[in-house]
Chimera marker file (.cmm) of the C-alpha trace (Angstrom):
<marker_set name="trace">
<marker id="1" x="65.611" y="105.235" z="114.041" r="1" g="1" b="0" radius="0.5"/>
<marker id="2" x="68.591" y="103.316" z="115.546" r="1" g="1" b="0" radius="0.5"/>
<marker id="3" x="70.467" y="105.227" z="117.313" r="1" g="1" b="0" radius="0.5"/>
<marker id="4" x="73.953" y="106.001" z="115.586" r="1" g="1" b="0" radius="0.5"/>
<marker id="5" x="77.593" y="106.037" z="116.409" r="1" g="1" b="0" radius="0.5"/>
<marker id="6" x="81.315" y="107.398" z="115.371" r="1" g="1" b="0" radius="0.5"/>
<marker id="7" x="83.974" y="105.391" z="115.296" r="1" g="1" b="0" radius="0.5"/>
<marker id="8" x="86.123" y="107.432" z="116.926" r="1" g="1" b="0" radius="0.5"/>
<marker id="9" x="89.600" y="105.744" z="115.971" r="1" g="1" b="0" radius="0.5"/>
<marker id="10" x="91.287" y="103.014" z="113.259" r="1" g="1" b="0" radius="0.5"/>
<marker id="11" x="89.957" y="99.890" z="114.173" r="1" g="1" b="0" radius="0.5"/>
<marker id="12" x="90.884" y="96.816" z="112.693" r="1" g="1" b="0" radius="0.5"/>
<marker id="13" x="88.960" y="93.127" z="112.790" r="1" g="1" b="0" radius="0.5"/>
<marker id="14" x="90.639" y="90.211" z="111.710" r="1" g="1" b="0" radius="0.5"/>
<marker id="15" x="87.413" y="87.880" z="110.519" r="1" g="1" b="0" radius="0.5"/>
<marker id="16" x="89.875" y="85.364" z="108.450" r="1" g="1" b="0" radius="0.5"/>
<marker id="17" x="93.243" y="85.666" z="106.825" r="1" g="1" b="0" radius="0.5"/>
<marker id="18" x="91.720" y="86.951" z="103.623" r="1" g="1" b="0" radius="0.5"/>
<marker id="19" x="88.983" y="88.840" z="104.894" r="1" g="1" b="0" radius="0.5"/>
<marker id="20" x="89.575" y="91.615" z="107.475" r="1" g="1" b="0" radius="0.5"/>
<marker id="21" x="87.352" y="94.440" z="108.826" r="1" g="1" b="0" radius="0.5"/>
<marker id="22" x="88.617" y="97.699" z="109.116" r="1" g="1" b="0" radius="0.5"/>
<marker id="23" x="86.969" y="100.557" z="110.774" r="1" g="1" b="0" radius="0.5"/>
<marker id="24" x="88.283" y="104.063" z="110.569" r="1" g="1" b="0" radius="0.5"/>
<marker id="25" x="87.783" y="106.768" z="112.422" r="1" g="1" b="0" radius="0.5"/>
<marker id="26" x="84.587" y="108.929" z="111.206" r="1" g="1" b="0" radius="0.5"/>
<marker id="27" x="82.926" y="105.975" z="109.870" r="1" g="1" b="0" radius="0.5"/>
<marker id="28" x="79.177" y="106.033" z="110.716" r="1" g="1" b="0" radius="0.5"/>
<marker id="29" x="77.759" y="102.309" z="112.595" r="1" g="1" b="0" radius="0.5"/>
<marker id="30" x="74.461" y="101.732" z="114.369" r="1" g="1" b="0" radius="0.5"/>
<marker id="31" x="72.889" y="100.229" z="116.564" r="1" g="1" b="0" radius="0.5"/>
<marker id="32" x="72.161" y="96.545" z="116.136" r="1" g="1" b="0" radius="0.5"/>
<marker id="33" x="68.832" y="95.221" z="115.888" r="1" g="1" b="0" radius="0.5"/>
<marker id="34" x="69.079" y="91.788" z="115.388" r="1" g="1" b="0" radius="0.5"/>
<marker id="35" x="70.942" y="88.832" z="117.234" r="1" g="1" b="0" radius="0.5"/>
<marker id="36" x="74.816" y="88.878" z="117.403" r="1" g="1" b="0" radius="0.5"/>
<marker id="37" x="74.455" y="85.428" z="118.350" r="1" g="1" b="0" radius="0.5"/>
<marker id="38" x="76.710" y="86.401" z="121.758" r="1" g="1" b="0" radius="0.5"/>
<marker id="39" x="79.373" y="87.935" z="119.530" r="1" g="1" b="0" radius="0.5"/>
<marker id="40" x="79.995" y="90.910" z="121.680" r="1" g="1" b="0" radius="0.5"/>
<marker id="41" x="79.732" y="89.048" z="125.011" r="1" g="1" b="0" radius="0.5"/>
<marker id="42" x="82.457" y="86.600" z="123.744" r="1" g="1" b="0" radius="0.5"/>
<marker id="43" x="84.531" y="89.327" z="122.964" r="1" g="1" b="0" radius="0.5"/>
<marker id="44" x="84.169" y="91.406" z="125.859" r="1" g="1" b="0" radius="0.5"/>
<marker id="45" x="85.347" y="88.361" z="127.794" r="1" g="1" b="0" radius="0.5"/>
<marker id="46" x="88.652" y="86.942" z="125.517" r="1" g="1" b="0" radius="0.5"/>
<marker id="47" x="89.554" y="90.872" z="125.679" r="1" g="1" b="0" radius="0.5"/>
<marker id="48" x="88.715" y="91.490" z="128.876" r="1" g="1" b="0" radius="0.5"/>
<marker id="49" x="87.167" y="95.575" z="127.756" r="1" g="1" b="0" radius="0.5"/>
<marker id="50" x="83.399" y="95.998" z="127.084" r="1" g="1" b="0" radius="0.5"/>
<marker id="51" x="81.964" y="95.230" z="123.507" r="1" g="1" b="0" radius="0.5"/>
<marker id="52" x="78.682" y="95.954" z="121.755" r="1" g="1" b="0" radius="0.5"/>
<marker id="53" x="77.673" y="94.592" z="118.029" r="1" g="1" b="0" radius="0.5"/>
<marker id="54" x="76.639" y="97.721" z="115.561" r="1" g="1" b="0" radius="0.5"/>
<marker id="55" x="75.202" y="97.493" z="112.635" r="1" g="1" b="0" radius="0.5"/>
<marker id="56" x="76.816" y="98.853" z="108.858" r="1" g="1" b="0" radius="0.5"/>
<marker id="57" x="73.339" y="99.456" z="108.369" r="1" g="1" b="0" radius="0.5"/>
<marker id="58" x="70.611" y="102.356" z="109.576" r="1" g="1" b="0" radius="0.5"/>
<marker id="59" x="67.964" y="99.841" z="110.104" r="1" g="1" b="0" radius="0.5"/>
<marker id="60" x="70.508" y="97.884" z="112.051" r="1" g="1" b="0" radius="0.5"/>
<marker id="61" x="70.099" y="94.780" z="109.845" r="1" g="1" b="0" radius="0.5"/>
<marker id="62" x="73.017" y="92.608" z="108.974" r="1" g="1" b="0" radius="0.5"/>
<marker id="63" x="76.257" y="92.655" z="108.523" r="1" g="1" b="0" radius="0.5"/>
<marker id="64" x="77.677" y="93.601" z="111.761" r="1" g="1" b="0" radius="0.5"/>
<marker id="65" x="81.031" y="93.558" z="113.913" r="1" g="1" b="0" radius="0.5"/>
<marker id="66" x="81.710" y="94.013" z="117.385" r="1" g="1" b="0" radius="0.5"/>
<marker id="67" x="83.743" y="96.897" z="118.912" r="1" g="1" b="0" radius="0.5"/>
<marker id="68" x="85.082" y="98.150" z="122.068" r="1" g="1" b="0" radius="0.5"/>
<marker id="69" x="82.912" y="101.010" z="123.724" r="1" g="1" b="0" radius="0.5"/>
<marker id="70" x="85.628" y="103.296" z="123.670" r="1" g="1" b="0" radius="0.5"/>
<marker id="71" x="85.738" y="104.113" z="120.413" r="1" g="1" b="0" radius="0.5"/>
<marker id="72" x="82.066" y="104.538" z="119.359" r="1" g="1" b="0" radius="0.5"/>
<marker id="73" x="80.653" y="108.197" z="120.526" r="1" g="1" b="0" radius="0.5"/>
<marker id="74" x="77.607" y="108.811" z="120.245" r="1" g="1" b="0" radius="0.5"/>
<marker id="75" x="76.045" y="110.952" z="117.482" r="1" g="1" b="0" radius="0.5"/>
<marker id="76" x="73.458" y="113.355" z="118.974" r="1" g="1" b="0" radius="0.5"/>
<marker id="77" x="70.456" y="114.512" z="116.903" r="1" g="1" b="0" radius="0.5"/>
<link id1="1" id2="2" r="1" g="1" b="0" radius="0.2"/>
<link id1="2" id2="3" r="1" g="1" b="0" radius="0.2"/>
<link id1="3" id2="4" r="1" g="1" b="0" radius="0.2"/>
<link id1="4" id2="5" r="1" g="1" b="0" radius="0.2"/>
<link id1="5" id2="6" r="1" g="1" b="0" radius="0.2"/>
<link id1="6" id2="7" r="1" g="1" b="0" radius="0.2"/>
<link id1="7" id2="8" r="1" g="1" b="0" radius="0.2"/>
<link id1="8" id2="9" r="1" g="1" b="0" radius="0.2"/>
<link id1="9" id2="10" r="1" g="1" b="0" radius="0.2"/>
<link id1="10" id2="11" r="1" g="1" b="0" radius="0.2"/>
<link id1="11" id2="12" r="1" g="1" b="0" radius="0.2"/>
<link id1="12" id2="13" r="1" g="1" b="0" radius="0.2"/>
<link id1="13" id2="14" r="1" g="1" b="0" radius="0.2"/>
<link id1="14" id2="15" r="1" g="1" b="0" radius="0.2"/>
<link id1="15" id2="16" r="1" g="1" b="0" radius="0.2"/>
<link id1="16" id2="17" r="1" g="1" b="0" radius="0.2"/>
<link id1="17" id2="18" r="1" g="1" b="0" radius="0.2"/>
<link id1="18" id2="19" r="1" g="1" b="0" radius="0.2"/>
<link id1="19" id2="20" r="1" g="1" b="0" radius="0.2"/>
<link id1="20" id2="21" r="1" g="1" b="0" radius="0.2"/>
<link id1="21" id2="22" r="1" g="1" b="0" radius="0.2"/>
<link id1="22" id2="23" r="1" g="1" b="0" radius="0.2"/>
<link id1="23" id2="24" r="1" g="1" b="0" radius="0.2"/>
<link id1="24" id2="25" r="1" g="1" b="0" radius="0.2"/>
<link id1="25" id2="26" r="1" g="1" b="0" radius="0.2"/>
<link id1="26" id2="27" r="1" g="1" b="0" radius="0.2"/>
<link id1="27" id2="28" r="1" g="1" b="0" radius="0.2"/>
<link id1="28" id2="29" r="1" g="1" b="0" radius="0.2"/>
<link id1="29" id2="30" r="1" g="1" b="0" radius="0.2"/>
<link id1="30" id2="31" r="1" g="1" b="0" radius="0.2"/>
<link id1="31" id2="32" r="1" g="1" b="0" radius="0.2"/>
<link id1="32" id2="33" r="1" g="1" b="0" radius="0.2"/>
<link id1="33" id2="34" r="1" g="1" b="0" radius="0.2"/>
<link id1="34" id2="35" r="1" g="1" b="0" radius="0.2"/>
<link id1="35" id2="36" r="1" g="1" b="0" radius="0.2"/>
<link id1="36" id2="37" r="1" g="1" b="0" radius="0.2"/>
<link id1="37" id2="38" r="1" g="1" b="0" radius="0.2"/>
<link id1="38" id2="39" r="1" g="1" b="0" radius="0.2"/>
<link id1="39" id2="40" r="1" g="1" b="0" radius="0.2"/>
<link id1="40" id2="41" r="1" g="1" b="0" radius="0.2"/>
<link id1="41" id2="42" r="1" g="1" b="0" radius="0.2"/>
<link id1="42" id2="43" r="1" g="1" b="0" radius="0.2"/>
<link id1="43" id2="44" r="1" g="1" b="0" radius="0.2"/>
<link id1="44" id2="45" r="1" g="1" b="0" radius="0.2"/>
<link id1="45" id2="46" r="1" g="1" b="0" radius="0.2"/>
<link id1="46" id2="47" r="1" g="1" b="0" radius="0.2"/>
<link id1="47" id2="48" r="1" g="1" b="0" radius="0.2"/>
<link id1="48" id2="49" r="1" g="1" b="0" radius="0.2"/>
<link id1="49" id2="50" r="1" g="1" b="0" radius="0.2"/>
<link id1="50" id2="51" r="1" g="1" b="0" radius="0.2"/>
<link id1="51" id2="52" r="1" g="1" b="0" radius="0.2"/>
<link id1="52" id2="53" r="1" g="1" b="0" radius="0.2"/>
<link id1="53" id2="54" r="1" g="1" b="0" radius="0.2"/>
<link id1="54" id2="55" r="1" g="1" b="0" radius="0.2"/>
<link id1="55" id2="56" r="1" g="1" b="0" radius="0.2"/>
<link id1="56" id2="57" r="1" g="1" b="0" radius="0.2"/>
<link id1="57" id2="58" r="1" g="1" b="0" radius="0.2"/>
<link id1="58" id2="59" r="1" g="1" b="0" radius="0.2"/>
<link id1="59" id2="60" r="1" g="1" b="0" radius="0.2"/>
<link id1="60" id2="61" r="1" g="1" b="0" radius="0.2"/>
<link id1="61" id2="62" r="1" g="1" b="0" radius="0.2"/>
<link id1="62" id2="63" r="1" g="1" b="0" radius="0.2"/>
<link id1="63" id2="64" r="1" g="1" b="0" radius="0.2"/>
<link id1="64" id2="65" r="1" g="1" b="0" radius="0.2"/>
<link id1="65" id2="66" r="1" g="1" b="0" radius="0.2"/>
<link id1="66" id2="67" r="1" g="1" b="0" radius="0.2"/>
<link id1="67" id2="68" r="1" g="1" b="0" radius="0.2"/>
<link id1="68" id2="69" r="1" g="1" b="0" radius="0.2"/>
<link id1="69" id2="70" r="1" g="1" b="0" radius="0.2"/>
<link id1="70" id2="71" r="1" g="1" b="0" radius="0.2"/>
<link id1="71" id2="72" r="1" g="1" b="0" radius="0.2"/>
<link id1="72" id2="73" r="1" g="1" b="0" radius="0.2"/>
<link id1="73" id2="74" r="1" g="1" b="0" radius="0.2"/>
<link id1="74" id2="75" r="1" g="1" b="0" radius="0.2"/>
<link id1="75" id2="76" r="1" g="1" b="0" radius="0.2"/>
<link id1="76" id2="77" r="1" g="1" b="0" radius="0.2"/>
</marker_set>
């Protein structure tokens, strides 16, 4: 099992004009486990804070976004 995350505020992604990403706080992501294709490494440098790719998915397939570490906490099982 991947381990799991909560977002832990709003969060939102713009992807294209007519297609945005939004995240709110509660929602349930994962950990990724397949290639962001240096998603989160691109981000973590325009931004300048630390980003990791998760997963919409429990087997941490595809799709995926990046996010800044501060708002994913851990879920503990």
């Amino acid at each position: 099992m991947r381990l799991a995350y909560t977002i832990t505020e709003t969060y939102e992604i713009d992807t294209t004009p007519d297609n945005e990403i939004i995240l709110t706080a509660g929602m349930r992501v994962y950990e990724l486990g397949v290639s962001d294709y240096g998603s989160a490494t691109y981000h973590t440098m325009v931004d300048g804070e630390r980003h990791v790719s998760v997963s919409f998915r429990d087997d941490g397939d595809y799709p995926f976004c990046t996010v800044p570490v501060r708002i994913l906490m851990p879920i503990l099982n």
